[in-house]
ZAPAGU-204467 format. One record per residue (C-alpha): residue in three letters; x, y, z. Coordinates in steps of 0.5 Angstrom, whole numbers, padded with zeros to 4 digits, always signed. Example, Ala and Ser with C-alpha at 12.3 -4.5 7.8 and 13.67 -1.06 7.14 Angstrom:
<atoms>
ALA+0025-0009+0016/SER+0027-0002+0014/
</atoms>
This chain:
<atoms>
UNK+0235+0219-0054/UNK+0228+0220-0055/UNK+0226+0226-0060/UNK+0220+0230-0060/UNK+0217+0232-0067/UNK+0214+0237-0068/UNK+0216+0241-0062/UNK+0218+0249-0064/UNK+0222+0252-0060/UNK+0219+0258-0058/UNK+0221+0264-0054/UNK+0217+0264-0048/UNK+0215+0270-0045/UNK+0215+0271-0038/UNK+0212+0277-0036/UNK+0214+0282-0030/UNK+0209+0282-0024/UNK+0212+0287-0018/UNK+0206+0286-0013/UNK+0206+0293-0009/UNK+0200+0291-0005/UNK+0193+0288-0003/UNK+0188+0289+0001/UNK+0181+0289+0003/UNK+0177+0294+0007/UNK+0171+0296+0008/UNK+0171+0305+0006/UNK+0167+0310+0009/UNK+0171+0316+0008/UNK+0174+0316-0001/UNK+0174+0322-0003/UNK+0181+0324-0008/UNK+0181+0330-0013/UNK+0187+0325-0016/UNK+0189+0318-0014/UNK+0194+0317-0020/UNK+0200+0313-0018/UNK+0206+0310-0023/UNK+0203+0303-0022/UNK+0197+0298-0024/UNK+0190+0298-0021/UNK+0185+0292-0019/UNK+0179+0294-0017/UNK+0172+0290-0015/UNK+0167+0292-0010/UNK+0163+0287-0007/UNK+0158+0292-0006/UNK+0156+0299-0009/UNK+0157+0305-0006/UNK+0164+0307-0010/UNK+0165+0311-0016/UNK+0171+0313-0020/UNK+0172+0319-0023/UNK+0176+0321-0030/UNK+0176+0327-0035/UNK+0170+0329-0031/UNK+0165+0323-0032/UNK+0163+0319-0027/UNK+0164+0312-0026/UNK+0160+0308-0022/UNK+0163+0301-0019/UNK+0159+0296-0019/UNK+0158+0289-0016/UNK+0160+0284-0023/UNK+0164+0288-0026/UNK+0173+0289-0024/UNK+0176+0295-0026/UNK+0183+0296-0027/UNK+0186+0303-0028/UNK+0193+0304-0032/UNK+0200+0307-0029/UNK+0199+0315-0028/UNK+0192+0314-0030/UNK+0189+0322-0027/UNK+0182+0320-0024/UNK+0178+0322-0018/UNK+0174+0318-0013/UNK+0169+0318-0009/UNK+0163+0314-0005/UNK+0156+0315-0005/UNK+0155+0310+0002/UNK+0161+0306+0005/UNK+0161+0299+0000/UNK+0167+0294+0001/UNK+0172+0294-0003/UNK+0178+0290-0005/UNK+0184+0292-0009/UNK+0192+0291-0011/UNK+0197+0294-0013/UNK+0202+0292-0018/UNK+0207+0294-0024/UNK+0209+0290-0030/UNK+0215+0289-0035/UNK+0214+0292-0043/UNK+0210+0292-0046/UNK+0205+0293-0041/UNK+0208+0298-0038/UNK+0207+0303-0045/UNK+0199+0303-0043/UNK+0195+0308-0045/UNK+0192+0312-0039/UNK+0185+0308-0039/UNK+0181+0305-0034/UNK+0179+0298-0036/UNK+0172+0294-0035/UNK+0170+0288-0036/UNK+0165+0283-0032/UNK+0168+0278-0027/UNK+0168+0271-0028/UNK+0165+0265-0023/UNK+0173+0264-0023/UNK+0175+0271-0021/UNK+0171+0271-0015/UNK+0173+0264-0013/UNK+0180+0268-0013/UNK+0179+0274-0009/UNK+0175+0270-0004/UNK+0181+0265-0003/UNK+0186+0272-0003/UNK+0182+0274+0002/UNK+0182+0269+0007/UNK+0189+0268+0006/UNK+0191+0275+0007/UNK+0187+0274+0013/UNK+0191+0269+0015/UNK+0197+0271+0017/UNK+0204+0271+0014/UNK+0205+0263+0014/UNK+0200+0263+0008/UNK+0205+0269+0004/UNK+0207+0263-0002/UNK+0200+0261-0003/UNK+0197+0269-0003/UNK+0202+0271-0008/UNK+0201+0266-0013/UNK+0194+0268-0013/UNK+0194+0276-0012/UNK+0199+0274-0019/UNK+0194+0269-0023/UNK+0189+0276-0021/UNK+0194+0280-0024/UNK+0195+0276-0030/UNK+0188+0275-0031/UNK+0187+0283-0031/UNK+0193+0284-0036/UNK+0189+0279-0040/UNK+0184+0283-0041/UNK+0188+0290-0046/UNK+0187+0289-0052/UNK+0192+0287-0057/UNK+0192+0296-0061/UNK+0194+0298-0053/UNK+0201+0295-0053/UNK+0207+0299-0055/UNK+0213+0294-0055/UNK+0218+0299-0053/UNK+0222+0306-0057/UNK+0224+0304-0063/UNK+0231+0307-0062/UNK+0235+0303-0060/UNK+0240+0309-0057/UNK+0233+0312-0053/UNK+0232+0305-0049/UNK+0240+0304-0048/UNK+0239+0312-0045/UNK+0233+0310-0041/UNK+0236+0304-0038/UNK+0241+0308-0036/UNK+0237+0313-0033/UNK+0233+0309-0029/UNK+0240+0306-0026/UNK+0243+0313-0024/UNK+0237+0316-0022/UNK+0240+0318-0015/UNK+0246+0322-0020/UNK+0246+0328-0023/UNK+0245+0327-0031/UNK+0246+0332-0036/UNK+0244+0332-0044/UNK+0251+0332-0045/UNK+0252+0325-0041/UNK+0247+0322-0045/UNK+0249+0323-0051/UNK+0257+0322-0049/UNK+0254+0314-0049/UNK+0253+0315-0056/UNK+0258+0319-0059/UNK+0252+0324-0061/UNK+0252+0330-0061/UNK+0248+0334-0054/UNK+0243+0337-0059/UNK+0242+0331-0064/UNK+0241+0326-0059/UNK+0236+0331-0056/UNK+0232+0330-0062/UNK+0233+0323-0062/UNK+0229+0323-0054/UNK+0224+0327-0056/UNK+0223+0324-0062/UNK+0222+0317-0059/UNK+0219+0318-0052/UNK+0215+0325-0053/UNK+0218+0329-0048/UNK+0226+0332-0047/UNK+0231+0328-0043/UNK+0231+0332-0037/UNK+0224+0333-0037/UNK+0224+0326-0038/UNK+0229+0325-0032/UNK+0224+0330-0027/UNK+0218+0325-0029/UNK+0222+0318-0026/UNK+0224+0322-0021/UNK+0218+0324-0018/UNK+0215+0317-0021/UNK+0220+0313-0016/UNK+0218+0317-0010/UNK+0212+0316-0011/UNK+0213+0308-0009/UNK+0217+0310-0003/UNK+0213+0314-0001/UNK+0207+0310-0002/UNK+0211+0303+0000/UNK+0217+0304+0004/UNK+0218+0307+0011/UNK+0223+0312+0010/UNK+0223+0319+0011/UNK+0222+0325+0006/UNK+0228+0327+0007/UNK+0232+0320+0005/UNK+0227+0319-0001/UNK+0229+0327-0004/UNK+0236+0324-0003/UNK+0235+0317-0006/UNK+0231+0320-0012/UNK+0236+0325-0014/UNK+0234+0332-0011/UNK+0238+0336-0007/UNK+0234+0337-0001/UNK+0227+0337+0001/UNK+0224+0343+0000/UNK+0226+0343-0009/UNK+0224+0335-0008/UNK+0217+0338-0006/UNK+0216+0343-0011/UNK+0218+0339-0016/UNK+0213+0333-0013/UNK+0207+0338-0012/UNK+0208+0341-0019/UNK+0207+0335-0022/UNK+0202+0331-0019/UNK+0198+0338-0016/UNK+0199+0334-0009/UNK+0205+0335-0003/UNK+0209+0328-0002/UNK+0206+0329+0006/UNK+0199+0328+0003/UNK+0201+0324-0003/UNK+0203+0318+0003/UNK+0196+0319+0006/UNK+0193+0316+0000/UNK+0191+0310+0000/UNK+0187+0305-0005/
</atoms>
């Protein structure tokens, strides 16, 4: 038997990267009073041409530099003339999924540009590079995520009651949950475990059920085929017509139009 000294056992953390999507288009047209969505960005701009727009600053996006904007970032867009533009969409496990609302920017490396060079021609190339094409749209995630710094990350709530009620939330969005079956899990009482809620995540329960309900629609709509109608059910509305009047009060945008929006 053979003993390594001086080997810790570490707890090795495997983050959680969802790729959603990647491409590569050449824009003519970007002009979005609003592109926020529950999900990470990446952008770089081969050429310039494209500006971002956040609590009524302009960004203007420029070659040599990659932006990266956090889950449920409100911005604009918009362009000045067409430019060619490279994005992904992904999601992440905590802690990164506690991000504060923030564009990132910082400068790409001679190793960044290999990458999307390499993404691209294997995006190109159909679906019998998907193997090779994934591992490198995630090491760009990685490289990305790299980059937050260390003050932005929140671990998670710090009640372990509230995360047990988030994940049991996020298991039953489709179901009617009311406070009372919340707090039935804890053998609290309704209003004190409210509290609790609130305390921990900064909006009430029920509040808090709206914004995933919306949050999960807002994938379908973006990256599934289903109809309107199937993703109301799916996420927990009765019907159609109060699924588009909750989506539109939360995110000043019909679902219809939501599902146009690209990039």
């Amino acid at each position: 038997m053979h003993v390594f000294a001086g080997i810790e056992n570490i707890n090795y953390y495997n983050p959680e990267i969802n790729i959603l999507y990647c491409g590569f288009d050449k824009l003519e047209k970007w002009d979005f009073p609003n592109l926020g969505a529950p999900f990470w960005r990446i952008y770089y701009n081969f050429s310039e041409g494209g500006v971002v727009i956040r609590n009524k600053k302009e960004l203007k996006m420029v070659p040599g530099k990659i932006y990266m904007i956090s889950p449920d970032t409100e911005y604009g867009a918009r362009l000045n003339r067409p430019f060619e533009h490279f994005y992904i969409h992904f999601q992440t496990a905590s802690p990164y999924n506690f991000c504060p609302d923030k564009i990132y920017v910082f400068d790409v490396k001679e190793e960044d540009l290999k990458l999307i060079e390499e993404i691209c021609k294997f995006r190109q190339a159909g679906s019998e590079h998907r193997r090779e094409l994934s591992l490198r749209i995630l090491a760009m995630c990685l490289r990305g995520i790299l980059e937050i710094p260390e003050n932005d990350l929140k671990k998670s709530y710090s009640d372990r009651r509230v995360i047990r009620a988030v994940e049991f939330i996020e298991k039953n969005l489709r179901k009617a949950i009311s406070n009372d079956d919340l707090a039935k899990l804890f053998g609290m009482n309704r209003n004190a475990f409210a509290k609790i809620f609130r305390e921990n995540v900064g909006v009430s329960p029920q509040k808090f059920i709206a914004q995933r309900r919306i949050q999960q629609a807002c994938l379908l709509l973006r990256f599934s085929d289903l109809t309107i109608d199937e993703i109301a059910e799916m996420t927990g509305f009765c019907d159609r017509y109060y699924f588009t009047r909750v989506f539109t009060q939360q995110r000043n945008i019909p679902p219809a139009a939501f599902r146009r929006l690209a990039h």
